[in-house]
DSSP file (Angstrom, degrees, kcal/mol; ACC not computed):
  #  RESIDUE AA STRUCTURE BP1 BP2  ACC     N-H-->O    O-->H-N    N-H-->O    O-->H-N    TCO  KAPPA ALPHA  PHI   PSI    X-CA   Y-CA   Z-CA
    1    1 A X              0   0    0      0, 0.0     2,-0.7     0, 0.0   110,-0.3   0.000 360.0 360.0 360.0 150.6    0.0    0.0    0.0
    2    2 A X  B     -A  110   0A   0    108,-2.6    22,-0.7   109,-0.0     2,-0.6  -0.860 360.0-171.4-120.0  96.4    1.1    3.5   -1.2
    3    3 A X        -     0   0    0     -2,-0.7     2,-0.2   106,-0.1    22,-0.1  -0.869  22.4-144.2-108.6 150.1    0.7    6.0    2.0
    4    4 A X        -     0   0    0     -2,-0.6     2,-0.3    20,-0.4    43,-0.2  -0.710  36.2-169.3 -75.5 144.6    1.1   10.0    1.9
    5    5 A X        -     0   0    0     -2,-0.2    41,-0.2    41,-0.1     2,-0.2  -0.911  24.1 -81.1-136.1 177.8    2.7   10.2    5.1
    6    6 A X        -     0   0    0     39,-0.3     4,-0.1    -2,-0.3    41,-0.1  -0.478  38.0-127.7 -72.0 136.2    3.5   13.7    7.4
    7    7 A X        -     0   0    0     39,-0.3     3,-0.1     2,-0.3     6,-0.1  -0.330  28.1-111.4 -49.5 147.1    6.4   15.7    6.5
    8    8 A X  S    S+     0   0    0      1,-0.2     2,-1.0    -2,-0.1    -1,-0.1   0.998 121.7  62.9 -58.0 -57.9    8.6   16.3    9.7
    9    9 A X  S  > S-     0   0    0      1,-0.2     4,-0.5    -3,-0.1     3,-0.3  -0.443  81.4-168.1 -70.8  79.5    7.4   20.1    9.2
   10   10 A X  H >> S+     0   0    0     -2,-1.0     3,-1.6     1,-0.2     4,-0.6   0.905  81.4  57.8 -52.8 -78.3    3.5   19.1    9.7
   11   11 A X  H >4 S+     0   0    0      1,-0.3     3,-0.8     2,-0.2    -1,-0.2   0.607  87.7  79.2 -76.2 -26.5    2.2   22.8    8.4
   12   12 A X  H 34 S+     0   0    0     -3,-0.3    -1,-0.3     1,-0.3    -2,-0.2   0.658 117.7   4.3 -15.9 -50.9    4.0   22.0    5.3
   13   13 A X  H << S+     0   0    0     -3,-1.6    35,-0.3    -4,-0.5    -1,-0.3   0.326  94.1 122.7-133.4  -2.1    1.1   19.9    4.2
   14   14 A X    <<  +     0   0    0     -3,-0.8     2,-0.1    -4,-0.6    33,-0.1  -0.186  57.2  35.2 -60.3 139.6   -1.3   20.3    6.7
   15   15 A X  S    S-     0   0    0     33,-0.1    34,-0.6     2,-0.0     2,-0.2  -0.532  87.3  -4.3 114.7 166.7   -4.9   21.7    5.1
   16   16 A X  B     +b   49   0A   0     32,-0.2     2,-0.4    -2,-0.1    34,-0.2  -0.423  54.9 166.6 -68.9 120.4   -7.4   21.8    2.3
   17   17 A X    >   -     0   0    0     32,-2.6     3,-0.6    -2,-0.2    -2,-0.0  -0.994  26.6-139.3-148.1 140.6   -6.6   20.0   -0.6
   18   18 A X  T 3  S+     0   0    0     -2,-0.4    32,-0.0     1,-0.2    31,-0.0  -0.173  76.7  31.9 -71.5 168.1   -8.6   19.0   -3.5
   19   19 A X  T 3   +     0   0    0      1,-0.2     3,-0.2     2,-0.1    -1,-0.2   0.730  66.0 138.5  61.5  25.8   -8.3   15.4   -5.4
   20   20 A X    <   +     0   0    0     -3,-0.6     3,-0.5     1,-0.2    -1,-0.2   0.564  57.6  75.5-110.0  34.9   -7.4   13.2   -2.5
   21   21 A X  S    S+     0   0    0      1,-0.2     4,-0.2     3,-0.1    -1,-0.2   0.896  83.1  73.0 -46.6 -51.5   -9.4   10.8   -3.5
   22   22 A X  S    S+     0   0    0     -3,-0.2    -1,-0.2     2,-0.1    -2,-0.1   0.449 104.0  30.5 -41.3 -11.4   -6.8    9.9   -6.3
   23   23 A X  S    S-     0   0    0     -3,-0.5     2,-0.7    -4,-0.1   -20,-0.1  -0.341 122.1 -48.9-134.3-161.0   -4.3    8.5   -4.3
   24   24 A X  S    S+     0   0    0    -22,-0.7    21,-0.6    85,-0.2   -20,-0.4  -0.751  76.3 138.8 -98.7 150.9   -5.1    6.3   -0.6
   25   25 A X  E     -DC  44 108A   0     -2,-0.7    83,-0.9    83,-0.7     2,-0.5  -0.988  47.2-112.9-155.4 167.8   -7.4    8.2    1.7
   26   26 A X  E     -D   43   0A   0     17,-3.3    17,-2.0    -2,-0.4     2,-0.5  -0.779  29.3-169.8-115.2 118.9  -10.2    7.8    3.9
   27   27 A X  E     -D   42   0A   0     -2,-0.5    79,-1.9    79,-0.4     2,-0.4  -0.812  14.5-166.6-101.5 136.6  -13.6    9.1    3.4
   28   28 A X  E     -DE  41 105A   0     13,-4.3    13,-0.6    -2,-0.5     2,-0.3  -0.962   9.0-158.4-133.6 159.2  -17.1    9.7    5.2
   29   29 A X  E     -DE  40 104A   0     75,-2.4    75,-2.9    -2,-0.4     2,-0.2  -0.795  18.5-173.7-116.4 134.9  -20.5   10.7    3.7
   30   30 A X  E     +DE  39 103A   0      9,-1.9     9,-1.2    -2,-0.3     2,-0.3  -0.767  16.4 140.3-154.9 135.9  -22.7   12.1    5.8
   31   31 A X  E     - E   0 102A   0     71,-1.7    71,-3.0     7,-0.2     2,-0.2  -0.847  40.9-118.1-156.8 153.9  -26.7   13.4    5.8
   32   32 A X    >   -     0   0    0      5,-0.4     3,-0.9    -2,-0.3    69,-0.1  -0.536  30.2-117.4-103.7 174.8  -29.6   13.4    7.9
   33   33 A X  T 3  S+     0   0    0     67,-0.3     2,-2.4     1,-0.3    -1,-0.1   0.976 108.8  78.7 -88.2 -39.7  -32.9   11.4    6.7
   34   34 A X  T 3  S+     0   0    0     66,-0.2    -1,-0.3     2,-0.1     2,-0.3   0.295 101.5  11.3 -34.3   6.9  -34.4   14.9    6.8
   35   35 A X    <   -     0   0    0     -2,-2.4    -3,-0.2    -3,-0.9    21,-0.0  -0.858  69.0-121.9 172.3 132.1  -32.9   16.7    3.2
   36   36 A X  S    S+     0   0    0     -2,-0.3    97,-0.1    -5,-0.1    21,-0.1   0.671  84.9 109.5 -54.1 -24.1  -31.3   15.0    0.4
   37   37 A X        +     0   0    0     19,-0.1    -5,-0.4    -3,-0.1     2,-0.4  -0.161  43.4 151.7 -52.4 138.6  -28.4   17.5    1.1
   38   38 A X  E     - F   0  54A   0     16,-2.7    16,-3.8    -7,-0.2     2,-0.4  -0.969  34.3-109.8-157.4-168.0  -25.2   16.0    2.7
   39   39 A X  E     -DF  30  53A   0     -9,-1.2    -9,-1.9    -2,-0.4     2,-0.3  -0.972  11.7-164.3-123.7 128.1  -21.0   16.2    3.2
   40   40 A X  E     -DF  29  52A   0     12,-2.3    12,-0.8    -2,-0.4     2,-0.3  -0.608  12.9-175.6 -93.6-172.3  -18.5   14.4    2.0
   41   41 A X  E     -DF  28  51A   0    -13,-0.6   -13,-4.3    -2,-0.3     2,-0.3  -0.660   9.2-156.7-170.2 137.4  -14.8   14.7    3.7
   42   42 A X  E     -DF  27  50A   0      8,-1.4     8,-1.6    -2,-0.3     2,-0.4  -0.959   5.8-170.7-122.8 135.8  -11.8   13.2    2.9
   43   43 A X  E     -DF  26  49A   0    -17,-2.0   -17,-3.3    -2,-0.3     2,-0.4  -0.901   4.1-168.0-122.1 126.6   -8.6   12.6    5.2
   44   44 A X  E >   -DF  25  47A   0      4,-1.7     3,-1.8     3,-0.9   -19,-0.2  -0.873  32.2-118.0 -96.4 151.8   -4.9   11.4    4.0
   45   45 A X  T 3  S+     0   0    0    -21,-0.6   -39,-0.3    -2,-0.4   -40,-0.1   0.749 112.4  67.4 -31.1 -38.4   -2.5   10.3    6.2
   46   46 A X  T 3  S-     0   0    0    -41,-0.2     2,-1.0     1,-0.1   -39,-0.3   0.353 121.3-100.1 -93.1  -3.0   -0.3   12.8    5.3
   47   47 A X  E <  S+ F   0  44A   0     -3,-1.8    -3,-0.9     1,-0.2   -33,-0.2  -0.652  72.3 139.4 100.3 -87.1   -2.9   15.5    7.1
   48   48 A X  E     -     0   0A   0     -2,-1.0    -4,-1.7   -35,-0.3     2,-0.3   0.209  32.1-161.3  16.5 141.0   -4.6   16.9    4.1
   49   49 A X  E     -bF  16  43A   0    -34,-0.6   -32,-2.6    -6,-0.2     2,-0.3  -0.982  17.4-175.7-153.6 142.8   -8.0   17.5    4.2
   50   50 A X  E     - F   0  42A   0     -8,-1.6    -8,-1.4    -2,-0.3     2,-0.2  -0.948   7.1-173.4-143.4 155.3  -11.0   18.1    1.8
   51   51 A X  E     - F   0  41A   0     -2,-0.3     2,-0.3   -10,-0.2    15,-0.3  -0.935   5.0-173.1-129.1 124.0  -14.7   19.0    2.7
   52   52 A X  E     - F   0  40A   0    -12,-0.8   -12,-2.3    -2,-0.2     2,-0.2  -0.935  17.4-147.7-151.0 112.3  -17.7   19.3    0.3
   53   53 A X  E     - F   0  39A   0      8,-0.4     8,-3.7    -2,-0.3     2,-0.5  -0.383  20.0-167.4-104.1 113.2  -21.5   20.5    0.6
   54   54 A X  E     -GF  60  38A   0    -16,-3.8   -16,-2.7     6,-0.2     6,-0.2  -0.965  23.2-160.4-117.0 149.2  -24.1   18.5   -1.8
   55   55 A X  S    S-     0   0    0      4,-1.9     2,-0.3    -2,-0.5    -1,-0.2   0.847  77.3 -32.1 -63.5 -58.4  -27.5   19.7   -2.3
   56   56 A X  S >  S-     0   0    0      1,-0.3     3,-2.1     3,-0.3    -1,-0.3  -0.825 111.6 -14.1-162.4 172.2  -28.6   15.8   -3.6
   57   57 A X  T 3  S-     0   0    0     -2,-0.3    -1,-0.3     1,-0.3    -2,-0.1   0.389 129.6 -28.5 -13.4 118.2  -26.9   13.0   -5.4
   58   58 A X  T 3  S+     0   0    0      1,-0.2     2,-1.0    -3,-0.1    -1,-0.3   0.668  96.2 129.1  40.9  22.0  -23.8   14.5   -6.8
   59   59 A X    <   -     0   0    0     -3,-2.1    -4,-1.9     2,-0.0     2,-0.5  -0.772  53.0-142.1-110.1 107.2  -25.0   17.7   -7.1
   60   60 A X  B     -G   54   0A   0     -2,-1.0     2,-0.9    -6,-0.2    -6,-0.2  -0.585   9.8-136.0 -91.8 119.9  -22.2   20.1   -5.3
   61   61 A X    >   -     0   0    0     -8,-3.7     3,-2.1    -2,-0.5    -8,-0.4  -0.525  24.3-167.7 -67.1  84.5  -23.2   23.1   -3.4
   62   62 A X  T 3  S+     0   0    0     -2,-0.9    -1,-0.2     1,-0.4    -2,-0.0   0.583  78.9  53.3 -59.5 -32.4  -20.4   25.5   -4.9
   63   63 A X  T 3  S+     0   0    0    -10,-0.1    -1,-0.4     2,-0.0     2,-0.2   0.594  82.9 112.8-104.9   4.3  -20.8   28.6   -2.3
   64   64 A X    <   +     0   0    0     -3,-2.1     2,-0.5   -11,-0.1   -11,-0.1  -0.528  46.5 178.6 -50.9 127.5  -20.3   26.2    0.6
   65   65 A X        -     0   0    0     -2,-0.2     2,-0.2   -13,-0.1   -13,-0.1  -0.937  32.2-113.1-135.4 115.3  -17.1   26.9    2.4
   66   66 A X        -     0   0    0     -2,-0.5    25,-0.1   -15,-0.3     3,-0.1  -0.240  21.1-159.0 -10.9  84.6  -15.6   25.1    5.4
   67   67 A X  S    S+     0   0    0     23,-0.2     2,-0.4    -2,-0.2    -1,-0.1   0.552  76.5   4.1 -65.3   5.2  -15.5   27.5    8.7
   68   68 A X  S    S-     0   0    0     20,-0.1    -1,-0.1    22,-0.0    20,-0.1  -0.907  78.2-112.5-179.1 145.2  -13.1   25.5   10.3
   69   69 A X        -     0   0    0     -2,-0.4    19,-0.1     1,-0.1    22,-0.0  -0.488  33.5-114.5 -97.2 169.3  -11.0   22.5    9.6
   70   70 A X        -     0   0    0     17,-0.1     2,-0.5    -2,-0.1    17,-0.2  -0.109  34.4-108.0 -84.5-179.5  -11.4   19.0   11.6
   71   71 A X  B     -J   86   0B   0     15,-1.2    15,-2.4     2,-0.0     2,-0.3  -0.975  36.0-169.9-112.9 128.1   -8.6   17.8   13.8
   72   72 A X        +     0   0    0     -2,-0.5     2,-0.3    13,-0.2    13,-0.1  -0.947   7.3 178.0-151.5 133.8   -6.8   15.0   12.2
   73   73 A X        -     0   0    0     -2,-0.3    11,-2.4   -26,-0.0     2,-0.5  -0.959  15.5-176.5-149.3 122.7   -4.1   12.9   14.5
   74   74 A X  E     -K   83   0C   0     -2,-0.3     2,-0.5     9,-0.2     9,-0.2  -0.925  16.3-153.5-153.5 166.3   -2.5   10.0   12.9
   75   75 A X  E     -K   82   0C   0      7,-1.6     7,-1.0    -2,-0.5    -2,-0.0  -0.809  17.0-145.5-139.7 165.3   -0.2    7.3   13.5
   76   76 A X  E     +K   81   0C   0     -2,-0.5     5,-0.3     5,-0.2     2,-0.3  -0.224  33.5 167.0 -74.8 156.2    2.1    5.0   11.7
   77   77 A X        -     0   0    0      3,-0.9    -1,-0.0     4,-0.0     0, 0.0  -0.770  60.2 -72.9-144.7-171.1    2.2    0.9   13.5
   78   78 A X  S    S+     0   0    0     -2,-0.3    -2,-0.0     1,-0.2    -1,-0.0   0.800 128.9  30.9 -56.7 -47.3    3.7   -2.4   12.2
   79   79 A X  S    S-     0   0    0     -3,-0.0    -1,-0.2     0, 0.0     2,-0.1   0.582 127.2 -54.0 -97.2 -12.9    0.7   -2.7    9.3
   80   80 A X  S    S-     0   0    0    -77,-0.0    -3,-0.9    -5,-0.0     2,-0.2  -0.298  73.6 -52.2 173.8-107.2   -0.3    0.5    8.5
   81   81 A X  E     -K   76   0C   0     -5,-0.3     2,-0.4    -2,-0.1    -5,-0.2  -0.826  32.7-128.2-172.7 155.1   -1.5    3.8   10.2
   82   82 A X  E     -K   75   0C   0     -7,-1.0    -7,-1.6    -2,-0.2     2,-0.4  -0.892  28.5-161.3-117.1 107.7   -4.5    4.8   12.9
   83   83 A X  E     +K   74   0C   0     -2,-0.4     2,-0.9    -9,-0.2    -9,-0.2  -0.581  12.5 177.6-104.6  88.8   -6.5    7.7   11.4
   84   84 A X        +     0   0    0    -11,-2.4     2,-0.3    -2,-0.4    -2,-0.0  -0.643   2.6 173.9-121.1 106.4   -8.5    9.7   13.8
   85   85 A X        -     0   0    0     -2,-0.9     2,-0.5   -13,-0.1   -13,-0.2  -0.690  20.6-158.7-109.5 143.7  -10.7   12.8   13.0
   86   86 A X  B     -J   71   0B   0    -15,-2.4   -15,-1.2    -2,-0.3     2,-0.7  -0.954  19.4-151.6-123.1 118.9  -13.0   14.8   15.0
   87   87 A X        -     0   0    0     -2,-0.5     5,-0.1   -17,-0.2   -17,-0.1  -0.596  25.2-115.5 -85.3  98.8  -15.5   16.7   12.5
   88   88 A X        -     0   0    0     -2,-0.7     3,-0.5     1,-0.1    -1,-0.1  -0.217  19.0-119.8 -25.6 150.6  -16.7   19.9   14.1
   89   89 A X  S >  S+     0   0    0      1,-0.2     3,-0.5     2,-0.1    -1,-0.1   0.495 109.9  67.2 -96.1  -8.5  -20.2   19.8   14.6
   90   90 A X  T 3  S+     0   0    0      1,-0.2   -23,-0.2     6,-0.1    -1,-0.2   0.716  96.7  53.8 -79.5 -23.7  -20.3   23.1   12.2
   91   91 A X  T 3  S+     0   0    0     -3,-0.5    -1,-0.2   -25,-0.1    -2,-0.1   0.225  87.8  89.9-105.9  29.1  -19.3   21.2    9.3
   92   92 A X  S <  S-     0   0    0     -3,-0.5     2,-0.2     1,-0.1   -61,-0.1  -0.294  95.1 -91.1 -96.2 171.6  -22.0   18.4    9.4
   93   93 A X    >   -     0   0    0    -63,-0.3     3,-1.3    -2,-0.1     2,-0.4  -0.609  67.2 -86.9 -91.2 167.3  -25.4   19.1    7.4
   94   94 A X  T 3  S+     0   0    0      1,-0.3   -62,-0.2    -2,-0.2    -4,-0.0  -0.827 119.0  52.1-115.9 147.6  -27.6   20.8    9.9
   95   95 A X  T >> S+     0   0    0     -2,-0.4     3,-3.1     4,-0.0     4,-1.8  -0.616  76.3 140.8 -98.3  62.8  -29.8   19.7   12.2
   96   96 A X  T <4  +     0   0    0     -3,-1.3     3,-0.2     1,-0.3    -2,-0.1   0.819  68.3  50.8 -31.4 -46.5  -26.3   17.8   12.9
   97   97 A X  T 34 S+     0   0    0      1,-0.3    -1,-0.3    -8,-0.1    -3,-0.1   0.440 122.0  21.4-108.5  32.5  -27.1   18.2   16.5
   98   98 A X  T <4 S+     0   0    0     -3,-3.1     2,-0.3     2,-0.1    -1,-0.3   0.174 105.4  84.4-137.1  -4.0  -30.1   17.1   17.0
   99   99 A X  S  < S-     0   0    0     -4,-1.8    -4,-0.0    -3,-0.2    41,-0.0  -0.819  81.9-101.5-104.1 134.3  -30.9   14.6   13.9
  100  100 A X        -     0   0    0     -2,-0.3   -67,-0.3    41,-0.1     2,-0.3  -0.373  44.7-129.2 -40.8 153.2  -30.0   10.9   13.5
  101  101 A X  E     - H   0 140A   0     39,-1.6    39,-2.1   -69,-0.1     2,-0.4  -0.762   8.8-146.7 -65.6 148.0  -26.8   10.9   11.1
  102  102 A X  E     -EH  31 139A   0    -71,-3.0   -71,-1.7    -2,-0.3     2,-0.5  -0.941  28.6-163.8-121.3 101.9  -26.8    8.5    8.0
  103  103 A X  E     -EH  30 138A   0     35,-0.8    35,-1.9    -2,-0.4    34,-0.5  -0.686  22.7-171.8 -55.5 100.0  -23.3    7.5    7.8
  104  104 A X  E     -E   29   0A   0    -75,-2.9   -75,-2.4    -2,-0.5     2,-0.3  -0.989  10.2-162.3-118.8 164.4  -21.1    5.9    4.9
  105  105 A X  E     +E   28   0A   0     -2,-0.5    16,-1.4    30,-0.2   -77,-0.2  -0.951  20.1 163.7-152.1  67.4  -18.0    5.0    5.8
  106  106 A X  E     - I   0 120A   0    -79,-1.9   -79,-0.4    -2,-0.3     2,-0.3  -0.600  20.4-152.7-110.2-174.9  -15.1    4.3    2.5
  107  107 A X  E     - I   0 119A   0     12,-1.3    12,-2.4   -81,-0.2     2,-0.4  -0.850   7.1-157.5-108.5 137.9  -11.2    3.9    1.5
  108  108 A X  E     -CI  25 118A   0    -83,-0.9   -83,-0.7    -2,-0.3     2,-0.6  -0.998  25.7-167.0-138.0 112.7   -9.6    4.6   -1.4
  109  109 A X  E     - I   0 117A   0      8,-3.0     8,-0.6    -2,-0.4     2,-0.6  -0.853  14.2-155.5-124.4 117.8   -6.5    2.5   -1.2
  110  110 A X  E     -AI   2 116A   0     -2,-0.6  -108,-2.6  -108,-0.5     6,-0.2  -0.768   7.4-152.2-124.4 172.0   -3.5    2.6   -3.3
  111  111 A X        -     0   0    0      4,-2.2     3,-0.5    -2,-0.6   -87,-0.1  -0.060  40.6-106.8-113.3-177.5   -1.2   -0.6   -3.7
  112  112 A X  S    S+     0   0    0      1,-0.2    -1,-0.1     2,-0.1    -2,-0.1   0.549 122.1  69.3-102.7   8.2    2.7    1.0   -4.5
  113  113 A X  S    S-     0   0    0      2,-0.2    -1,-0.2  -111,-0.0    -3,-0.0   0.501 124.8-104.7 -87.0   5.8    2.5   -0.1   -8.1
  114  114 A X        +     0   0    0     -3,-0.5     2,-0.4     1,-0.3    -2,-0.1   0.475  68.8 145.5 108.5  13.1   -0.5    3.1   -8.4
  115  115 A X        -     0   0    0     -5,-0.0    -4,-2.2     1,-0.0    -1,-0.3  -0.781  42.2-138.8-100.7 138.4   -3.8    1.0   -8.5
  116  116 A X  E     +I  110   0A   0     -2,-0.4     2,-0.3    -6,-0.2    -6,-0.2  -0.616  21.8 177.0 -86.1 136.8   -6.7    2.2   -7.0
  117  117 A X  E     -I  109   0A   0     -8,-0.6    -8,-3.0    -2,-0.2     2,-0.6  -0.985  15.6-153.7-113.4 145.9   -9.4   -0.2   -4.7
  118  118 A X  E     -I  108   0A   0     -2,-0.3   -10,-0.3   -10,-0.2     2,-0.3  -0.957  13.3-178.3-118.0 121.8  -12.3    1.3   -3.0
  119  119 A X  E     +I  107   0A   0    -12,-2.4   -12,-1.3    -2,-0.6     2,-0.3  -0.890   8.5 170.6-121.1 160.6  -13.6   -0.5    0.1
  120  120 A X  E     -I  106   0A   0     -2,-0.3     3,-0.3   -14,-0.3   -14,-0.2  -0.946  55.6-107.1-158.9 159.3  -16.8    0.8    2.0
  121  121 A X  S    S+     0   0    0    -16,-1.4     2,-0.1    -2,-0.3   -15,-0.1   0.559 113.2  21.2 -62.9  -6.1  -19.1   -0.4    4.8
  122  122 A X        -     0   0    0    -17,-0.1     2,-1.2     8,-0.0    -1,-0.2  -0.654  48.1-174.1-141.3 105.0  -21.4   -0.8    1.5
  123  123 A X        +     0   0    0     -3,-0.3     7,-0.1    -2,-0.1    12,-0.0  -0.554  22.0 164.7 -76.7  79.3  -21.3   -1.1   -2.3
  124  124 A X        +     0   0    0     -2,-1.2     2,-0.4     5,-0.3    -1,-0.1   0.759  63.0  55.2 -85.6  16.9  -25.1   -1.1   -3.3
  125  125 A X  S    S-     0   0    0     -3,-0.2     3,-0.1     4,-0.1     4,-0.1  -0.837  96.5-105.2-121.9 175.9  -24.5   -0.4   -6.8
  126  126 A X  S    S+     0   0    0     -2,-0.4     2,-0.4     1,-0.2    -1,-0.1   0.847 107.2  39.0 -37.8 -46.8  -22.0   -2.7   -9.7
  127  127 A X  S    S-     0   0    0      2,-0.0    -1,-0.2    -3,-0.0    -3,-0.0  -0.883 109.0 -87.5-141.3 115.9  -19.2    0.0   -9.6
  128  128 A X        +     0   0    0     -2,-0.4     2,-0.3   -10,-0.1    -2,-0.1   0.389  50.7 162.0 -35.0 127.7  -18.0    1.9   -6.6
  129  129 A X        -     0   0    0     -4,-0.1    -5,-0.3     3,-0.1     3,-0.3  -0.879  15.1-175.0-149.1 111.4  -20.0    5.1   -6.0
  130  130 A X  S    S+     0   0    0     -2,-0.3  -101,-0.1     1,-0.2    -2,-0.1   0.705  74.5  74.1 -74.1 -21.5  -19.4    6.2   -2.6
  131  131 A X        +     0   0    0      1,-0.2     2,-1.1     4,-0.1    -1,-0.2   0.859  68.3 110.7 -61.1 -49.8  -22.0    9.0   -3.1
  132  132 A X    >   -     0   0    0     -3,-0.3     3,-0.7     2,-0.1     2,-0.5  -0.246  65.8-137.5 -41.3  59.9  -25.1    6.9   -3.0
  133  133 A X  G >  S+     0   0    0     -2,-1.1     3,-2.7     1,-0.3  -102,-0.1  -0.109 104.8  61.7 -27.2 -56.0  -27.6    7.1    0.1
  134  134 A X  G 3  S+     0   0    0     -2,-0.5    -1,-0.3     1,-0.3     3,-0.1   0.654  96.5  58.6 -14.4 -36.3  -28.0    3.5    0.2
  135  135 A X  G <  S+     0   0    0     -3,-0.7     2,-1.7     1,-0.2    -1,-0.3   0.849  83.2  85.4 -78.7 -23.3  -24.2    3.2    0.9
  136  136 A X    <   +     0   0    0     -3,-2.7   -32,-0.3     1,-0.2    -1,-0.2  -0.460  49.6 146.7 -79.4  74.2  -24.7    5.5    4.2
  137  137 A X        +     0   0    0     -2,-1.7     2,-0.3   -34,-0.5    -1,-0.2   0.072  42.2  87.1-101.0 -16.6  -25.6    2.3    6.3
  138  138 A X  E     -H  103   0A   0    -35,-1.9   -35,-0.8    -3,-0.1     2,-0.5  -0.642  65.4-160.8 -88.2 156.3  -23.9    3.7    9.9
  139  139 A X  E     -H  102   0A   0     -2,-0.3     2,-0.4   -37,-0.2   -37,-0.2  -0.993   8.2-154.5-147.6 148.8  -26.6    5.9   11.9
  140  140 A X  E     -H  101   0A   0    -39,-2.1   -39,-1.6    -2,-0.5     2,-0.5  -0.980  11.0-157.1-112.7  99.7  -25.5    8.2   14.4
  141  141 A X        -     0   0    0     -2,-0.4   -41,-0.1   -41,-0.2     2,-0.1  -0.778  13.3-127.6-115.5 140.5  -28.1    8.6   16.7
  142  142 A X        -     0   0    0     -2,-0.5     2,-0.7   -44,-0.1   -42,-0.1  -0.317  28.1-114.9 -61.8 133.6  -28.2   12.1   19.0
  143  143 A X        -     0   0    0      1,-0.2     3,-0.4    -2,-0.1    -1,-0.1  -0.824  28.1-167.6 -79.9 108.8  -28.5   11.6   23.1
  144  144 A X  S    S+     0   0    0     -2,-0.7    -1,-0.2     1,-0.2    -2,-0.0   0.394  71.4  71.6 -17.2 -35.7  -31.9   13.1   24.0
  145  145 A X  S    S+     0   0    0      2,-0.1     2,-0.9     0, 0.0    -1,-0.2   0.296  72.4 114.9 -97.2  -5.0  -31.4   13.1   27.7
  146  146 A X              0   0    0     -3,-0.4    -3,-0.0     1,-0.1     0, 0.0  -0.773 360.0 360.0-111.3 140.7  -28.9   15.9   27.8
  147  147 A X              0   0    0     -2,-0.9    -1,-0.1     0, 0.0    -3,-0.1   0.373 360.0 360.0 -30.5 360.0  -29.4   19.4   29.4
């Protein structure tokens, strides 16, 4: 497997960057059952970050802009790397805090001769499209009982 990994100089690469699906990185889809509208965001290893507002199925809300980037910590082991981001609740589709989430979960992995595989917690169609509501199969459900 082909990872971007951190520069010793983390701001170096740290930040929004477009197109890292192309290479491996990890993504989640997320929407409430309430609006076709949802986010995608994609994390590399390396730090990098991309965030992205759709209206419906592939349709990308253009004047959406990110107020604030997620917190991304990861680290290298024996097999691979531990990626672990915590999404501001500002860059979720609203009513993030009060609405179940519908969760999909993928990878985009690539081997060190440059070929891409796409794994997710679902494939409901022939040929990976991470986009699909069908694929968002995790639900996130909000705790009621607090103040």
């Amino acid at each position: 497997m082909r990872i971007p990994v951190q520069q010793s100089e983390p701001q170096a690469q740290n930040g929004f960057a477009d197109g890292l699906w192309q290479h491996t990185c990890l993504e989640a889809f997320i929407s409430t059952a309430a609006s076709p509208a949802y986010r995608e965001f994609n994390f590399s290893p390396n730090g990098q970050w991309a965030a992205y507002a759709f209206m419906d199925y592939r349709q990308r809300d253009m004047s959406w802009q990110p107020d604030t980037a997620p917190h991304i910590h990861v680290r290298e082991n024996v097999d691979g790397f531990d990626l672990e981001v915590t999404i501001p609740v500002t860059l979720l589709p609203a009513p993030a805090n009060s609405a179940t989430l519908h969760i999909g979960l993928a990878a985009v992995i690539e081997t060190t001769c440059g070929a891409l595989s796409y794994w997710a917690l679902a494939h409901p169609a022939e040929r990976p499209d991470f986009h699909q509501r069908t694929a968002f199969t995790l639900r996130l459900a909000p705790h009621t009982d607090l103040p």
